[in-house]
C-alpha positions as a Python dict, from the first residue, in 0.01 Angstrom:
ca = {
    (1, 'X'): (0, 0, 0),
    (2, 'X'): (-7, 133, 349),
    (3, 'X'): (-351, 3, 428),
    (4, 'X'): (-230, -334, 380),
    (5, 'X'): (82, -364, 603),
    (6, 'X'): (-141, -153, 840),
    (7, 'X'): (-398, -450, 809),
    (8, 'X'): (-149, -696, 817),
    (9, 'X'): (-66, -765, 1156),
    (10, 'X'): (-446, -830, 1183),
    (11, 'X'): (-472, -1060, 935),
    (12, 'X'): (-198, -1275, 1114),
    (13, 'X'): (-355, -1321, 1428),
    (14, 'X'): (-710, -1443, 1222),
    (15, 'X'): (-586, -1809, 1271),
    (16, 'X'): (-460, -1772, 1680),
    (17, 'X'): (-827, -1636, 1745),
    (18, 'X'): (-1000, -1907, 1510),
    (19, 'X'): (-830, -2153, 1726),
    (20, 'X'): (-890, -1969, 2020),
    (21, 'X'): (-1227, -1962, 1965),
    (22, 'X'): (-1285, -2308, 1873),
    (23, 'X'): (-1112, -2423, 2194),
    (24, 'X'): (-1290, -2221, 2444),
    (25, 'X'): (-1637, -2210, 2331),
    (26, 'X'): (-1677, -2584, 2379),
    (27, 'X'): (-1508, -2586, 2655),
    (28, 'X'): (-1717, -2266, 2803),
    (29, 'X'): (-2017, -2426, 2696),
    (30, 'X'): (-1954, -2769, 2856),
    (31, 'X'): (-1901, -2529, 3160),
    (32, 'X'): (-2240, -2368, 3140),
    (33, 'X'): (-2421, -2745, 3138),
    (34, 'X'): (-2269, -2864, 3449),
    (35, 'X'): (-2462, -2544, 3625),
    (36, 'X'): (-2783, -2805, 3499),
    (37, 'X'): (-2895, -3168, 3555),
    (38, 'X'): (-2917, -3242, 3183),
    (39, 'X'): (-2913, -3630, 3129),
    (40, 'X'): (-3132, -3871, 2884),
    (41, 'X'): (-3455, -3868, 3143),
    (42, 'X'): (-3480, -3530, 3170),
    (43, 'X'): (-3427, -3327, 2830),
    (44, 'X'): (-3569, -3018, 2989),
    (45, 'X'): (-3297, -2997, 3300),
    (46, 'X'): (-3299, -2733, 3580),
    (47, 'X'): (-3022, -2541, 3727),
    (48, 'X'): (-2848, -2701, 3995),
    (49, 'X'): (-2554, -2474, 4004),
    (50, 'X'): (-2255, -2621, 4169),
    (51, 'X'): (-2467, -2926, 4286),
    (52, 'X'): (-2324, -3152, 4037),
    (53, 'X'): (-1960, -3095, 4169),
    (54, 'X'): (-2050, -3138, 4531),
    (55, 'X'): (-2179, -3481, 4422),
    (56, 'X'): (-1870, -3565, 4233),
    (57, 'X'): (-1655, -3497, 4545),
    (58, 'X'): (-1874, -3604, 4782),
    (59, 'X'): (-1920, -3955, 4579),
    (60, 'X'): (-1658, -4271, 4691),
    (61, 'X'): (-1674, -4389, 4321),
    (62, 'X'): (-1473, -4007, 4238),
    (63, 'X'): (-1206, -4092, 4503),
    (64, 'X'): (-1167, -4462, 4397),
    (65, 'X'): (-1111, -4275, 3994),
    (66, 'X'): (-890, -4028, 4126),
    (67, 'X'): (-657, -4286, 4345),
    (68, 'X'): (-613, -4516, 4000),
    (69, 'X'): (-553, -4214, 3823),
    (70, 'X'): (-251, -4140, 3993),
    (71, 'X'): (-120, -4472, 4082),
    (72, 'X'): (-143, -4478, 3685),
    (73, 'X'): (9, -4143, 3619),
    (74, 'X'): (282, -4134, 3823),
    (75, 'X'): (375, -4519, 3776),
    (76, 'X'): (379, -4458, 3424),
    (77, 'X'): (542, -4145, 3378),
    (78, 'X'): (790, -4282, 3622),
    (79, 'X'): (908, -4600, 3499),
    (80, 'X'): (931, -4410, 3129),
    (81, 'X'): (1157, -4171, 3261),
    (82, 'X'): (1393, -4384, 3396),
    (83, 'X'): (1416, -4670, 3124),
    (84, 'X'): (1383, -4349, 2877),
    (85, 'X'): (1691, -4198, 2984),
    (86, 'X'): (1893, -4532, 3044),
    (87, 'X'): (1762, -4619, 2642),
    (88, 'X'): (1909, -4274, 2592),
    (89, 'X'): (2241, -4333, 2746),
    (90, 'X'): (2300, -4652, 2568),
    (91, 'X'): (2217, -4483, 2277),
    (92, 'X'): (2458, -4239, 2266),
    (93, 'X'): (2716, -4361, 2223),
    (94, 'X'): (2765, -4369, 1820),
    (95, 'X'): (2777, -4692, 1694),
    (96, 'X'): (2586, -4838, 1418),
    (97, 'X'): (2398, -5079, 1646),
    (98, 'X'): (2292, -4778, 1820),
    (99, 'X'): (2203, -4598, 1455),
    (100, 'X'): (1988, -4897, 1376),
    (101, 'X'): (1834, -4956, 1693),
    (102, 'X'): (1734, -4560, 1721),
    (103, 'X'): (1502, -4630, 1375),
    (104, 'X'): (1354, -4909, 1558),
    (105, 'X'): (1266, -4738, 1880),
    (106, 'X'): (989, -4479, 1727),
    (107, 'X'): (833, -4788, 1601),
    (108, 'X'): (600, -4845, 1913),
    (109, 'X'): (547, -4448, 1885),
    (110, 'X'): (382, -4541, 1496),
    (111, 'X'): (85, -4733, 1643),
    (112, 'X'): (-220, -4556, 1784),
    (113, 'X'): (-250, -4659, 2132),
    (114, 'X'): (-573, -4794, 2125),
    (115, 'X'): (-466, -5090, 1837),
    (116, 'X'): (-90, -5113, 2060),
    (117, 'X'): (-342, -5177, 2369),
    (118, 'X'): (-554, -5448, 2214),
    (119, 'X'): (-262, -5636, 2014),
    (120, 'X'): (-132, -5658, 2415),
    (121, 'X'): (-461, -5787, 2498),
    (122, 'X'): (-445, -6043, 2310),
    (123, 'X'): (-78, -6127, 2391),
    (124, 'X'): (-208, -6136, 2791),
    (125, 'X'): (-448, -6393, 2710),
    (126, 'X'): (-414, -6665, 3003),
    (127, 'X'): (-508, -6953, 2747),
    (128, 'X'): (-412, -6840, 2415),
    (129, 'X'): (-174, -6540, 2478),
    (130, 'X'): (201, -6557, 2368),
    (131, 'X'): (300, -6438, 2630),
    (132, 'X'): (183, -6690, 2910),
    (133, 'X'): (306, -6953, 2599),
    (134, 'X'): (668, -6786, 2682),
    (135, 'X'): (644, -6818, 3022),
    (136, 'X'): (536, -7191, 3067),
    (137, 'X'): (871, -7363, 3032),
    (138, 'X'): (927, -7153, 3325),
    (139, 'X'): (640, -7252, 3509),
    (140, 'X'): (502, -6886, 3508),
    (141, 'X'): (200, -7052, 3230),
    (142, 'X'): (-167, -6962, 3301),
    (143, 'X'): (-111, -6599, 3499),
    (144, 'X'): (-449, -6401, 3456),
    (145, 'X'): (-255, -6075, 3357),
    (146, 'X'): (-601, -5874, 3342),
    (147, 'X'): (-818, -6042, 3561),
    (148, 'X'): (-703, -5925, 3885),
    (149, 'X'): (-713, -5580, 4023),
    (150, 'X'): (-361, -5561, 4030),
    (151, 'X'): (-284, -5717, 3762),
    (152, 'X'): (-542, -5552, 3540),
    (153, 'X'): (-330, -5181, 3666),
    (154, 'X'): (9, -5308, 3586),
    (155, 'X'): (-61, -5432, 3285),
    (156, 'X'): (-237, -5085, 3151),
    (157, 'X'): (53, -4966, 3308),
    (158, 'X'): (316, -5159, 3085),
    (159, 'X'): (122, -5086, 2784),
    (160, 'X'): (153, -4735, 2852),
    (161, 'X'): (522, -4784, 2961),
    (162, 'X'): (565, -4991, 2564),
    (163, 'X'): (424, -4718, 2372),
    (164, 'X'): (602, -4383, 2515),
    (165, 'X'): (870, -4489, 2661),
    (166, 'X'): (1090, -4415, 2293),
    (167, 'X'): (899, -4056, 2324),
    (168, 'X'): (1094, -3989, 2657),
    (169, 'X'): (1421, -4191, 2509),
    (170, 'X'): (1392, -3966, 2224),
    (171, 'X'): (1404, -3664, 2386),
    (172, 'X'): (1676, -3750, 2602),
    (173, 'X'): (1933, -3868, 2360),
    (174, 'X'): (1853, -3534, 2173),
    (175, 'X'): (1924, -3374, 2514),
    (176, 'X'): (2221, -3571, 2544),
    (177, 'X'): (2368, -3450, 2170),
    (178, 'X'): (2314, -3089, 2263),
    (179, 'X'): (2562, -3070, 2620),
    (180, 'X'): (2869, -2878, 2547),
    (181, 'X'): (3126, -3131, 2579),
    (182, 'X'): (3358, -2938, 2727),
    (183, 'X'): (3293, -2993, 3106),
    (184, 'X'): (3303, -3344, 2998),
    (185, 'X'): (3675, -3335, 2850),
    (186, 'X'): (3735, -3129, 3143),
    (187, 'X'): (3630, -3395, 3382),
    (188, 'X'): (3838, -3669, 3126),
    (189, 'X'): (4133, -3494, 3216),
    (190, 'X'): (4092, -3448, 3568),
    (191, 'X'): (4065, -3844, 3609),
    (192, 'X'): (3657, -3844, 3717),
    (193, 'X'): (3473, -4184, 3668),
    (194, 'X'): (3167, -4256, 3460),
    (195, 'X'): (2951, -4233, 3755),
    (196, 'X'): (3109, -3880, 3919),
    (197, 'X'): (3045, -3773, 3558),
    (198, 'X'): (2727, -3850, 3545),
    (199, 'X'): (2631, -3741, 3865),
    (200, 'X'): (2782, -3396, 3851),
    (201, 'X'): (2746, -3306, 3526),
    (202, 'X'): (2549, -3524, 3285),
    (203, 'X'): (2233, -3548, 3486),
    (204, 'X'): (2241, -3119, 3611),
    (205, 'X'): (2235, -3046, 3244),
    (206, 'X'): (2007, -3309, 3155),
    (207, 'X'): (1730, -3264, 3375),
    (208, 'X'): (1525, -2956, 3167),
    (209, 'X'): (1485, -3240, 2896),
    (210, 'X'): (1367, -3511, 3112),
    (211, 'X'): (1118, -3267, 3304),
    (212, 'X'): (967, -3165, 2984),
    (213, 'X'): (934, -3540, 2889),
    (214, 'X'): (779, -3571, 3247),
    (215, 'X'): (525, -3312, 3181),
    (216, 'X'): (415, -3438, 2892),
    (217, 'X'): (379, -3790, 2997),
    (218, 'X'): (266, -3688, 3372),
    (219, 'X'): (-19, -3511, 3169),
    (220, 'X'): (-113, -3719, 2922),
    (221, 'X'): (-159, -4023, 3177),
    (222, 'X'): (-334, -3804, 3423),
    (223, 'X'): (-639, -3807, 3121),
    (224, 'X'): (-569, -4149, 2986),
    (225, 'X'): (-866, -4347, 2811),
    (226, 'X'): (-803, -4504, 2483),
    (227, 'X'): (-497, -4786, 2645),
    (228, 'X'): (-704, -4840, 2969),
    (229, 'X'): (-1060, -4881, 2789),
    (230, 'X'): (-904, -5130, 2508),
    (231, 'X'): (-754, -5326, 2745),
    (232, 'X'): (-942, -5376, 3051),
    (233, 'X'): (-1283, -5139, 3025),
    (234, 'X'): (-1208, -5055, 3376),
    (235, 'X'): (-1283, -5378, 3507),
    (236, 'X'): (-1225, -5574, 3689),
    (237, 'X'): (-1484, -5415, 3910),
    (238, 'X'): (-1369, -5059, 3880),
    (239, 'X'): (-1014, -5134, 3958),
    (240, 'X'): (-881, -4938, 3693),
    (241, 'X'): (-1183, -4703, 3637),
    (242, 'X'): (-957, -4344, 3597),
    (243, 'X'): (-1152, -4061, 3604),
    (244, 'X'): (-1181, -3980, 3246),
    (245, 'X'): (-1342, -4332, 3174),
    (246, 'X'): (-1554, -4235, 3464),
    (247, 'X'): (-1653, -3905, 3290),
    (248, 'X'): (-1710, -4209, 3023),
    (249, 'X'): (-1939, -4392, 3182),
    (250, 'X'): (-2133, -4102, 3343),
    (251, 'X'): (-2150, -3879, 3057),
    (252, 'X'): (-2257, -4171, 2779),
    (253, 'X'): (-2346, -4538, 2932),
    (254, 'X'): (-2544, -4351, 3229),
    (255, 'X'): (-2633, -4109, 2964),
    (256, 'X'): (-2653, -3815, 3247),
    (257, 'X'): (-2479, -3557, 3056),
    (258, 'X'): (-2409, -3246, 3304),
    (259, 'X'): (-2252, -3512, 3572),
    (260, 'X'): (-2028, -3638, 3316),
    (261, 'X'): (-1912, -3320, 3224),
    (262, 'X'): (-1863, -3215, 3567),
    (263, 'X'): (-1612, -3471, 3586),
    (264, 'X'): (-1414, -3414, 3289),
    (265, 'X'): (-1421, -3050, 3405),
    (266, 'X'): (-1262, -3169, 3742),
    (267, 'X'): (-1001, -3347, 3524),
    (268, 'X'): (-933, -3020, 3348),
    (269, 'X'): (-856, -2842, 3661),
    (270, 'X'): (-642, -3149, 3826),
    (271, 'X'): (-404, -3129, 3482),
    (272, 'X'): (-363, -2807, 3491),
    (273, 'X'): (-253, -2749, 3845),
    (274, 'X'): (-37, -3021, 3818),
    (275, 'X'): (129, -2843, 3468),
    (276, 'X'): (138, -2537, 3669),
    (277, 'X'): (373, -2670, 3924),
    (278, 'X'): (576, -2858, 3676),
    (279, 'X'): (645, -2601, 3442),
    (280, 'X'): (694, -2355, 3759),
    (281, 'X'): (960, -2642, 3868),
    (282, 'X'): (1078, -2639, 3504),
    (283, 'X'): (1207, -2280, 3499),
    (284, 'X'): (1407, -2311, 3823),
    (285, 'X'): (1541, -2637, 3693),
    (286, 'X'): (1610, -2434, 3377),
    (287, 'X'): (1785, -2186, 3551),
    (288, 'X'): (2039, -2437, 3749),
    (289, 'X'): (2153, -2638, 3450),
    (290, 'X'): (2223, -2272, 3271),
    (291, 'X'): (2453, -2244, 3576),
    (292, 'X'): (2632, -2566, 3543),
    (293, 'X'): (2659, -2483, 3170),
}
């Protein structure tokens, strides 16, 4: 009997190292081929060392990938914070309007991306599209949503915005159920207005929620491919080309393996510096709206 709960604790951590293991030895051994020039044309590649990443960063292509990929991150993650938190507000108050329309928010949340991305392709349609049909008693009719650099960004952009902004909404109104309500009937009494309220109190205690919905949608769009690539392929031109359809393109149309890689490793290290500072942001943040508590 003592051999096993002296073997126990062992046994427990079998799965964390399984799963440890399966994450880093791909990702160690996509490491080790960007040290080569491995691609389609040349099966038996040399070392190159770092000579892969000094193309990447020396290439204009890399620079145009990483511009998009931030106008798209931060546009996104932006515009779902704030119409996530204003869903959120409306929301809670308790009413059964706002019971039935919280069942319909996860709704967009219940399709995969890719299928929500080309249903709105085909919705943008300039000739057939319903939405361009909704627009032409207003003389809006015939707009090529896609077909123009910027219009082809917003649009992946709205997509995006469609599909999480209920994630961030979500998490907000759950935020918003868990404030003490005390400062709040505190603030009743002293005669403060909705907007001193909200100010002061209701947005200090909210903000730990909202940053983590932040991080996760700041990350997520920093490595977006499935919305962009359904609806636009990058095009027009490479106007919406972010860097992980350029890892794409590299890695599988150009079929030059190691410089593909060498991209998505570049990703890698991007999204994690950027969760680093979040998260470090997170804990002060944290640590204020304990205070205000």
């Amino acid at each position: 009997m003592g051999w096993r709960l002296a073997l126990r604790p062992y046994v427990l951590i079998v799965p964390a190292l399984l799963l440890t293991c399966g994450i880093l030895y791909p990702f160690g051994l996509g490491l080790y081929y960007t040290l080569f020039d491995f691609s389609a044309s040349k099966p038996q590649p040399d070392m190159v060392r770092f000579e892969n990443y000094q193309t990447v960063f020396t290439q204009e292509a890399f620079w145009n990938s990483a511009w998009v990929t931030v106008l798209y991150a931060v546009g996104a993650a932006a515009v779902e914070t704030v119409l996530g938190v204003t869903v959120a507000l409306l929301l809670h108050r308790s009413t059964i309007v706002g019971r039935v329309l919280e069942k319909i928010l996860i709704l967009p949340l219940m399709i995969a991306p890719v299928i929500a991305a080309i249903i709105w392709k085909l919705m943008l349609q300039p000739s057939v599209g319903v939405i361009n049909y909704l627009l032409r008693p207003f003389g809006l009719g015939g707009v090529q949503w896609t077909d123009t650099p910027t219009g082809a960004l917003l649009s992946s952009i709205a997509v995006d915005v469609w599909v999480y902004t209920p994630f961030v909404a979500i998490l907000a109104l759950a935020g918003l159920r868990s404030l003490p309500t005390s400062p709040f009937e505190a603030a009743a009494v002293d005669g403060a207005g909705w907007w001193y309220t909200f100010r002061r109190l209701t947005l200090p205690m909210l903000w730990p929620y909202v940053l983590v919905a932040v991080i996760f949608r700041f990350m997520d769009s920093l490595k977006v491919f499935d919305i962009i690539y359904a609806l636009t392929e990058g095009g027009p031109g490479d106007s919406t080309v972010v860097l992980q359809i350029r890892a794409y393109l590299e890695a599988i149309r150009f079929q030059r393996y190691s410089f593909g890689i060498s991209y998505t490793i570049v990703l890698w290290a991007v999204v994690y510096l950027a969760a680093m500072v979040l998260v470090k942001h997170l804990g002060k943040i944290q640590r204020k709206a304990a205070e205000a508590k």
